[in-house]
N, C-alpha and C positions, 0 to 999 in steps of 0.2 A: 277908335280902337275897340276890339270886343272884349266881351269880359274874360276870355279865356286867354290871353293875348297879356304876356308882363312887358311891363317898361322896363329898361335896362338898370333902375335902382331896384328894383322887386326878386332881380334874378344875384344880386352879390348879397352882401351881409347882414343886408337890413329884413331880405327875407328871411332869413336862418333865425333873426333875433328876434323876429315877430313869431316864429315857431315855437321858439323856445319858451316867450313868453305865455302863447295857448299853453305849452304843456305844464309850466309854471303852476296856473291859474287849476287846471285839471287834477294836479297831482295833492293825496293826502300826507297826513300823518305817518299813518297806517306804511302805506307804501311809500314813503319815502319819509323818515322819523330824521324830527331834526338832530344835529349834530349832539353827541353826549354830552352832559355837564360831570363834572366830579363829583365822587363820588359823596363826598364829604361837605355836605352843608353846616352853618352854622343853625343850629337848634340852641333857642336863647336856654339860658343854665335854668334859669325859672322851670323848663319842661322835666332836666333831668331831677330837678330836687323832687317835682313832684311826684314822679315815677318810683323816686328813691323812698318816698314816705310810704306812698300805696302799696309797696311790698311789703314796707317795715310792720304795717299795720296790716296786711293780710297773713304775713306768717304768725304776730301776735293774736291774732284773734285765733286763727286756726290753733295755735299752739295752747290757746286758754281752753277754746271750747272742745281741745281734741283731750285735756288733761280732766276736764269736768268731767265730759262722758266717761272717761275711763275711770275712773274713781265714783263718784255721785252714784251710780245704780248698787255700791255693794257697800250704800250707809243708811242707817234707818230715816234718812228724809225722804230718800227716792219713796219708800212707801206709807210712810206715819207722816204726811201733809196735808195740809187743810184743802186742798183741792180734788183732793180722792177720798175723803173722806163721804161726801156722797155718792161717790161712784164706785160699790164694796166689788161691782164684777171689774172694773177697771184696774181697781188696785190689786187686785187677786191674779188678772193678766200681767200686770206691769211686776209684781213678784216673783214670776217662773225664770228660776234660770236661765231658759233660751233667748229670753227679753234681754235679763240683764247683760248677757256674754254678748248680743247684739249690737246692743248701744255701746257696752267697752269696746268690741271691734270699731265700730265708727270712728270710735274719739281716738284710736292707734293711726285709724287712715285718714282722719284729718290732720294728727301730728307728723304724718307722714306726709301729707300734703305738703304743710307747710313749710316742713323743711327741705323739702325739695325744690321748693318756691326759691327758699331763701343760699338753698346750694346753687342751683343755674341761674342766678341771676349776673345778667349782663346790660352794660349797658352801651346801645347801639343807637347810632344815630336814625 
């Protein structure tokens, strides 16, 4: 027989399922993604406690160091510290009102941050 020449098992079923098999073998992900799973897996509780703290303690900290800044620049430490004390142009900078009204703006938009952390928070799997 030649090679171009099928036996009569080549030409029913078994050719179609050796086709299929090449195309099997050929085909990705990509182009053909397997069947979906649900949506909803189980993520053990351990992930969401942790999730649930690292907010607790990102609004807290924002909320501490957004109430420092707003306050601290308009008390006599911000400038009468022993850390500016050698540095008389530093402390003379860090004096001007445009400094002080600067750093209280931050510490409004950190506390704003934070609670805006702590408004949208969802938890999703």
């Amino acid at each position: 027989m030649s090679a171009n020449q099928k036996t009569p098992v080549e030409n029913g079923s078994d050719a179609s399922a050796r086709q299929d098999s090449t195309r099997a073998d050929r085909s990705t992900a990509l182009l053909n993604p397997p069947p979906s799973q649900p949506a909803q897996r189980q993520i053990p509780a351990m992930n969401f406690w942790l999730h649930r703290i690292s907010v607790f303690l990102f609004v807290l900290i924002s909320a501490v160091a957004g109430v420092l800044l707003l306050i601290l620049p308009w008390t006599p430490q911000w400038t009468d510290n022993y850390l500016l004390l050698s540095f008389p142009w530093l402390r003379t900078f860090i004096s001007h009102g445009f400094v002080r009204g600067l750093c209280s703006g931050l510490g409004l938009l950190d506390i704003w941050i934070g609670f805006w952390e702590a408004l949208h928070y969802h938890e999703n799997p």
